[in-house]
N, C-alpha and C positions, 0 to 999 in steps of 0.2 A: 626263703627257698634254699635248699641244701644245692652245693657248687654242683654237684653231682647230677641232683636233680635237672637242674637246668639247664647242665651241659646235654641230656637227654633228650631234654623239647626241642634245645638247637636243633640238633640234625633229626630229630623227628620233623619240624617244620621245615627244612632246608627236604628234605623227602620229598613230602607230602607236595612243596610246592614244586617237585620237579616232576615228579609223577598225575598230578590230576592237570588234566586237560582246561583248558577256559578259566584258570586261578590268576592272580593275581602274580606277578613276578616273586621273585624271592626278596625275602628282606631287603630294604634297602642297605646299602654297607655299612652304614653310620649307625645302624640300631640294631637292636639283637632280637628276641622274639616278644612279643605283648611291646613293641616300641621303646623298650630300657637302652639306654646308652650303653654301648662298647666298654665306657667307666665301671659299667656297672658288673663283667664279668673277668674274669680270673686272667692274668698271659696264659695259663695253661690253653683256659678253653678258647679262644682266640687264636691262638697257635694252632688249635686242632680244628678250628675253622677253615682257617688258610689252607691244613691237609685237604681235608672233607673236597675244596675248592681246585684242588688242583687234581682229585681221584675222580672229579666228574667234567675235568678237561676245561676250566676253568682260571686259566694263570693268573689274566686279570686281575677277577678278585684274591685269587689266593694272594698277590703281591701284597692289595691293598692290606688282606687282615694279617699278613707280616709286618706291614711297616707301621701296622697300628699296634703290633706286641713293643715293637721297637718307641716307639712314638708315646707310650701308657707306661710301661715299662719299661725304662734305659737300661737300670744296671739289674737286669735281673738275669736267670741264664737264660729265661727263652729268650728273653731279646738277642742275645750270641745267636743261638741257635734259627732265630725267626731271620733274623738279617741275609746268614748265609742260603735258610730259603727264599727270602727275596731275590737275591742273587740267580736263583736257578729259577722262579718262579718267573721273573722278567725275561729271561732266557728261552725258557719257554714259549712264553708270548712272542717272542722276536724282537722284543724292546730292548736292542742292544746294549744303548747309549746307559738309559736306567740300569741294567745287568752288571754293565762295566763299573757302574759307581757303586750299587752295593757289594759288587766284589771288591771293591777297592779298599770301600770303609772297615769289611770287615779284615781285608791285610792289613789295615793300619790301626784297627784295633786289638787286636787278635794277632799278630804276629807268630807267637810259640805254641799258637793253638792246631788241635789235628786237623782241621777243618781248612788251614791255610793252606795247603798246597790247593786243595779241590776249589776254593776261592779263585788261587792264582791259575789253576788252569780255568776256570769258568771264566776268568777275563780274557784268555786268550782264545779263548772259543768266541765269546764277541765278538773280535776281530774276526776270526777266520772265519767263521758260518758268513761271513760279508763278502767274503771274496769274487764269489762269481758275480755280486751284485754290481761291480766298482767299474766295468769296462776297463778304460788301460787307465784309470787312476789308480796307481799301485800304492798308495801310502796305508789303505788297512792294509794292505799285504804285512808293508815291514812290520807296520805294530803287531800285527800278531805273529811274526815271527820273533820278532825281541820278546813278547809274552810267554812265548811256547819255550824258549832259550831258557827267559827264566823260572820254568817248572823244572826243565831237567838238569838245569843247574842248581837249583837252590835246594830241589824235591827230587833227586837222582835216586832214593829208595821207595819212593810212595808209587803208590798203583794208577798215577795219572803220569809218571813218566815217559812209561814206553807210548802209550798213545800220542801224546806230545810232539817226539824222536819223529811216527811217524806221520803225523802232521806238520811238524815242520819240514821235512822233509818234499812230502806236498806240493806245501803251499810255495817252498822255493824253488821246485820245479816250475808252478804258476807263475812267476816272475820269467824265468826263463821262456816260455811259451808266450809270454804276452813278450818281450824283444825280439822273440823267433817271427810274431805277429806282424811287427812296424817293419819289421825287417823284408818279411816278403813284398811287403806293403811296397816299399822303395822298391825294391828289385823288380817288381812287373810293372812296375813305372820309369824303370832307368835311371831312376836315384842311385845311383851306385854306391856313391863316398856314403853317403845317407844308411845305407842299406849297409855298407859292411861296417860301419860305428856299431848297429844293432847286433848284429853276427860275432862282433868282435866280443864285446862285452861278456857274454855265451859262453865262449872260450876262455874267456879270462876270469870271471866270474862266477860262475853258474858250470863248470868241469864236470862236475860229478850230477848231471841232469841227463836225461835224459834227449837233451836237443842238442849236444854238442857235434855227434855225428853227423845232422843236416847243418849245423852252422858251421862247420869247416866246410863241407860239398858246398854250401854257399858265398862262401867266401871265396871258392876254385872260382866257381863262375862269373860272381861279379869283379875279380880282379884279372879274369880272363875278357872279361866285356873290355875292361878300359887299358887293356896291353900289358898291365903287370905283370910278365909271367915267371916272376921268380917268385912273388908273393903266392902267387896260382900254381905254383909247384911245391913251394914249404908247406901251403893248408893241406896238398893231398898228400903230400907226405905223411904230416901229423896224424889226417887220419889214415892211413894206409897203416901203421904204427900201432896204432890205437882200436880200430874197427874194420880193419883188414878186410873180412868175413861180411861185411853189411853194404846192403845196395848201394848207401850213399858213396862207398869208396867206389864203388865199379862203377855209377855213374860219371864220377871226378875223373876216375882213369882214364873212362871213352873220352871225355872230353878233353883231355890234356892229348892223349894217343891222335888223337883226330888234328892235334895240329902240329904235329912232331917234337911232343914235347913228354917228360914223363915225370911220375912226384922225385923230389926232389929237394931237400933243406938247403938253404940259403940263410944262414944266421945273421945275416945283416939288415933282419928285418924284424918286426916284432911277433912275429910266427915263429922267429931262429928262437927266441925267446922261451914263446910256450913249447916249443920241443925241445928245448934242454931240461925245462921244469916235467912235461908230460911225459918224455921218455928218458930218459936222463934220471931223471930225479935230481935234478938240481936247481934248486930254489933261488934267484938272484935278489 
């Protein structure tokens, strides 16, 4: 039978048995049509299996008949080509951990290939599609931020950079939101010291997020709870400085105003710090 030919019954039968009612599932994956072995037909049509597989929403199987172009044919090109859609066919599915590995293998095979950057970022999508699943286990976080780092650094011209930029971006907002989290956590429980370690970090770390403005107003308050009030006049300072114009300062101000106190830097503390660096510009 001509390759041709029987790449036609494929999906004539892969069809057939998706469309008639009360049939018999679709081939098993391990056989091809009239029961011939996977051996028995081309990486081509095999490869266009796996298509076929993933156009009828399908990832599952489309993984398996990639990793069996891969597995039949090592050094051929569909195998290149089959690999990196394993990669995405896993991905697909939600099977991270597998995603993450044939992205891998194909960076380590494939290096100077055009297909690597879209590899290195399908790894870092592993990581990040995980994010919201991790509660405050942050460790996918960093991995996919060290992954997303290294697209726009390695691949600063390919078309998966900019998305990257703003995914990391993101996700290291994420980080700061989930400190901002343990952080109030302590604070409506009186944890103070507790509560401004998490605040802190925000400020020092995490500057350019979006939660730095409620982590200095948090920081007025919980070093206003326990009498600090020089350290509760440098955070409203900072942001007074910084977020002038935003509720969080005019809440810090009532609060400091209310006890005849107003913002104020005090550089003998490690607030004098990030306001030399935050308004300043200077970097110690």
């Amino acid at each position: 039978m001509a390759a041709g030919m029987s790449h036609k019954l494929w999906i004539a039968a892969g069809l057939m048995a998706l469309t008639l009612s009360g049939c018999d599932e679709l081939q098993r994956r391990d056989v091809g049509p009239g029961g011939q072995p996977l051996e028995a037909f081309t990486a081509q049509q095999i490869y266009e299996r796996g298509e076929y597989e993933l156009s009828v929403k399908d990832p599952e199987d489309a993984a398996f008949y990639f990793s069996e172009v891969e597995r039949l044919y090592p050094y051929s090109d569909w195998a290149k080509r089959a690999l990196i859609m394993q990669a995405y066919a896993f991905h697909q599915d939600r099977d991270y951990e597998n995603a993450r590995a044939a992205a891998q293998r194909y960076i380590d095979f494939y290096p100077a290939d055009d297909d690597a950057a879209y590899a290195q970022y399908l790894l870092a999508l592993s990581y990040y599609d995980q994010i919201e699943e991790v509660g405050r286990d942050q460790g996918l976080t960093f991995q996919a931020l060290q992954a997303l780092r290294t697209v726009i650094e390695r691949y600063p011209d390919s078309e998966y950079a900019r998305s990257s930029i703003l995914k990391f971006d993101l996700a290291f907002d994420h980080l700061a939101a989930k400190e901002m989290e343990v952080g109030r956590y302590y604070l409506k429980r009186d944890h103070f010291a507790a509560a401004i370690n998490r605040f802190r970090v925000v400020v020092e770390d995490f500057q350019t997020t979006t939660h730095t403005p409620e982590a200095l107003h948090r920081l007025v308050e919980a070093y206003l709870s326990l009498g600090l009030t020089e350290e509760a006049q440098t955070a409203a300072a900072v942001l007074g400085f910084n977020y002038q114009s935003s509720d969080w300062y005019k809440d810090s101000y009532t609060l400091l105003t209310g006890r005849g106190l107003e913002p104020k830097v005090f550089e003998n503390n490690w607030l004098g710090a990030v306001y030399r660096q935050m308004v300043k510009g200077e970097w110690l």
